[in-house]
Backbone as a ProteinNet text record, in pm:
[ID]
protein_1_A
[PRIMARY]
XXXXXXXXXXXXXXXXXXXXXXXXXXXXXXXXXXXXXXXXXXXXXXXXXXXXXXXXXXXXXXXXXXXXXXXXXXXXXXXXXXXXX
[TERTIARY]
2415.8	2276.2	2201.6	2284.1	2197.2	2130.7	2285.3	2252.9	2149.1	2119.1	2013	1873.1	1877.1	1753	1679.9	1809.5	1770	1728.4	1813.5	1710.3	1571	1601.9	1423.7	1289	1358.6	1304.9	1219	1353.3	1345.5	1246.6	1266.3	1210.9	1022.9	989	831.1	815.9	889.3	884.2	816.5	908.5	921.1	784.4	767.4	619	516.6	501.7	403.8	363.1	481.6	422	378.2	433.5	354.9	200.8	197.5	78.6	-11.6	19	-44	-82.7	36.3	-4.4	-94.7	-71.1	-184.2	-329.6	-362.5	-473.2	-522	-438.2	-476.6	-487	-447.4	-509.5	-610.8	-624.8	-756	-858.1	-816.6	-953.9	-1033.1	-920.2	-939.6	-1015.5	-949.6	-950.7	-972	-1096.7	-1116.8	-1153.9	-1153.6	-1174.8	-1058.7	-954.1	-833.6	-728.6	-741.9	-734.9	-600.1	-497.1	-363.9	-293.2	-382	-372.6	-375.3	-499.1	-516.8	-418.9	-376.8	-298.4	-222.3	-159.2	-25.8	-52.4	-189.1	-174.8	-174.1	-222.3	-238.5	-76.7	11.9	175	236.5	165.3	249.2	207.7	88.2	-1.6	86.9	105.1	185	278	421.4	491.8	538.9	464.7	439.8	386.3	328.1	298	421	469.1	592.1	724.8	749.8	840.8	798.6	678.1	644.4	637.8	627.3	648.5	779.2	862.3	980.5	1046.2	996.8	1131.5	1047.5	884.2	840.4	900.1	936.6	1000.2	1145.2	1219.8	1331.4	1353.4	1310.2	1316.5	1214.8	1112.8	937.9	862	723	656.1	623.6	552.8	593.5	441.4	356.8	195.5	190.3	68.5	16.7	-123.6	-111.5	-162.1	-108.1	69.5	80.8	211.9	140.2	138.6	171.4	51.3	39.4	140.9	288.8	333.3	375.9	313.9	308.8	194.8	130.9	20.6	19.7	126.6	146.9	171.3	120.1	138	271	351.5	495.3	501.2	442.6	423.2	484.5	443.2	495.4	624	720.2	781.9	921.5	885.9	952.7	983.2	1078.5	1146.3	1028.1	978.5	876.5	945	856.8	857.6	966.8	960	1052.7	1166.6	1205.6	1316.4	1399.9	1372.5	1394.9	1539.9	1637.4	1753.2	1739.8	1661.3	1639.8	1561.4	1546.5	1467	1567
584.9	584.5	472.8	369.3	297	275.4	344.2	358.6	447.9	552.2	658.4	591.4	494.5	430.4	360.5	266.4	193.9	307.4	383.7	520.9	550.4	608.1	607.2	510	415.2	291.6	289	278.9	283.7	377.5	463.2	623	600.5	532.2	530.5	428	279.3	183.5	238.2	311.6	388.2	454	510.4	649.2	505.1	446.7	364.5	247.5	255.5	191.2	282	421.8	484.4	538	498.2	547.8	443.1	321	172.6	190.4	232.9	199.8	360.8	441.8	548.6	517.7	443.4	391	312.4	208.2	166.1	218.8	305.3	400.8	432.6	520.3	564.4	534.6	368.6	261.7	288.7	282.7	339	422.9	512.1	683.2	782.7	783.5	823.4	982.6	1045.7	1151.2	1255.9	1164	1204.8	1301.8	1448.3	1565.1	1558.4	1501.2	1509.2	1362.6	1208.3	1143.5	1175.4	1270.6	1297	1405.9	1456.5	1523.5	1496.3	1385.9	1280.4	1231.3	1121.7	1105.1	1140.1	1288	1383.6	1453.9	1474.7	1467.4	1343.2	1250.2	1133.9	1115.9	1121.3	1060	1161.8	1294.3	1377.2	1364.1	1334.2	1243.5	1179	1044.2	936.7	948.5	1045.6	1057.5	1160.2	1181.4	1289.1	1229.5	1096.1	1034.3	922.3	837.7	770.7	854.1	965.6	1053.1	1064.9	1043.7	1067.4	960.7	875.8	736.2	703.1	695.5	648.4	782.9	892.6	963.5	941.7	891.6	890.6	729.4	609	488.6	424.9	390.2	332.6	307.9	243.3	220.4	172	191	79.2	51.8	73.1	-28.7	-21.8	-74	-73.2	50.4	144.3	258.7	326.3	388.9	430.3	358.4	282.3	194	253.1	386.3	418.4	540.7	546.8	661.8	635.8	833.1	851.5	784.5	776.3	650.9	548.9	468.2	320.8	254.4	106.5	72.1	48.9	135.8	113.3	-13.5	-2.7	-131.8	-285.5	-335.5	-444.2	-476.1	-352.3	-328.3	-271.2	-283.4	-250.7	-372	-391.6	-518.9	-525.1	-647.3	-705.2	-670	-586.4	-587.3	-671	-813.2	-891.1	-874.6	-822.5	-819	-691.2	-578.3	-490.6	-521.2	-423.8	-469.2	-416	-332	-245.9	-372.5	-459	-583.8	-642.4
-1123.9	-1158.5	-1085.9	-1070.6	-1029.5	-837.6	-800.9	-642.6	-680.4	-743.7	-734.5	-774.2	-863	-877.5	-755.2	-711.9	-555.1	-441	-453.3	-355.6	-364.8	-456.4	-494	-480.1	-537.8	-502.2	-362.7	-314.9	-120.9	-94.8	-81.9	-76.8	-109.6	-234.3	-258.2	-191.9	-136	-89.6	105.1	95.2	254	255.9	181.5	193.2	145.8	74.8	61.9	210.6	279.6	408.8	479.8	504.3	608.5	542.8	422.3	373.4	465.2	452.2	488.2	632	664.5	825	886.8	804	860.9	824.8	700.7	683.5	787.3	815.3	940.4	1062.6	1062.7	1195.9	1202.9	1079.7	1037.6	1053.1	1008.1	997.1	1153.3	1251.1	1395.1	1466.4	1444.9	1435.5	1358.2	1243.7	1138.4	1201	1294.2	1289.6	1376.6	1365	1396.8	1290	1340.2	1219	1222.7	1339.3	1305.6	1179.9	1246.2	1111.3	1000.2	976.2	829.9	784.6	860.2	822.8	786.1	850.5	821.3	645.7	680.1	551.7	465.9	416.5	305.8	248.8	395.2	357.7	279.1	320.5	314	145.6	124.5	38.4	-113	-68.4	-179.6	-172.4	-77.8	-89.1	-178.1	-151.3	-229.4	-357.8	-394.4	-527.7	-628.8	-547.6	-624.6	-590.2	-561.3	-574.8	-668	-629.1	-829.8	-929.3	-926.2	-1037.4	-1096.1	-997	-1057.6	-1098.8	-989.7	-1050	-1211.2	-1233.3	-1345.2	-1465.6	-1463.2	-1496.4	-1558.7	-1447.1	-1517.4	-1522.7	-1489.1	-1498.2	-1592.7	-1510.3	-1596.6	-1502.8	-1540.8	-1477.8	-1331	-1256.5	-1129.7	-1145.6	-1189.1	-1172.1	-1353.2	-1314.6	-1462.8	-1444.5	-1327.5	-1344.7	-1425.9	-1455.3	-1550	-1639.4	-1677.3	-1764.8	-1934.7	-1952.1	-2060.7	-2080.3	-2177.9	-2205.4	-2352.6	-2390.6	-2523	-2589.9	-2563	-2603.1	-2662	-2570	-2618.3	-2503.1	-2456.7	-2350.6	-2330.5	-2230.4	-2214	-2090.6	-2055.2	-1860.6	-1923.7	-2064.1	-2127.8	-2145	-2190.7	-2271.4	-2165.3	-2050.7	-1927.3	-1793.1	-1742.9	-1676.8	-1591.8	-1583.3	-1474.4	-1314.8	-1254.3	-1092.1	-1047.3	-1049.6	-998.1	-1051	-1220.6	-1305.6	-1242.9	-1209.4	-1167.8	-1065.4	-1084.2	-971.3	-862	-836.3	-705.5	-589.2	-620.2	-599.3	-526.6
[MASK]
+++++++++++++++++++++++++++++++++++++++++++++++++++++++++++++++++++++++++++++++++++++

């Protein structure tokens, strides 16, 4: 379980930089239809792999923060506490 956590980890770690650095292209080349293209893969991606690790692990922002309607983000190992770290 836990190599599978550090995967994942990796995995939104990974899509969250190429998110970064296509923004910065962008910033560039904002009318560049193959960037955006990029980023709109990347961008769902990245959102369906925090879906999952906050799924089967917890939180990673204090965007979702809130499950079941109670703040779970508290109540879950601080960013730094985390072993995937």
């Amino acid at each position: 379980m836990a190599d599978e956590k550090k995967k994942l980890m990796q995995r939104v770690r990974t899509l969250g930089f190429s998110l970064v650095e296509a923004e910065l292209f962008l910033d560039s080349h904002p009318a560049c239809k193959e960037a955006i293209e990029y980023y709109e893969k990347q961008l769902e991606k990245y959102r369906e792999a925090v879906a999952e690790y906050e799924k089967k692990y917890a939180p990673i922002t204090t965007h979702s923060g809130v499950v079941n309607g109670r703040w779970a983000w508290a109540e879950c190992p601080w960013p730094w506490e985390r072993s995937e770290n």
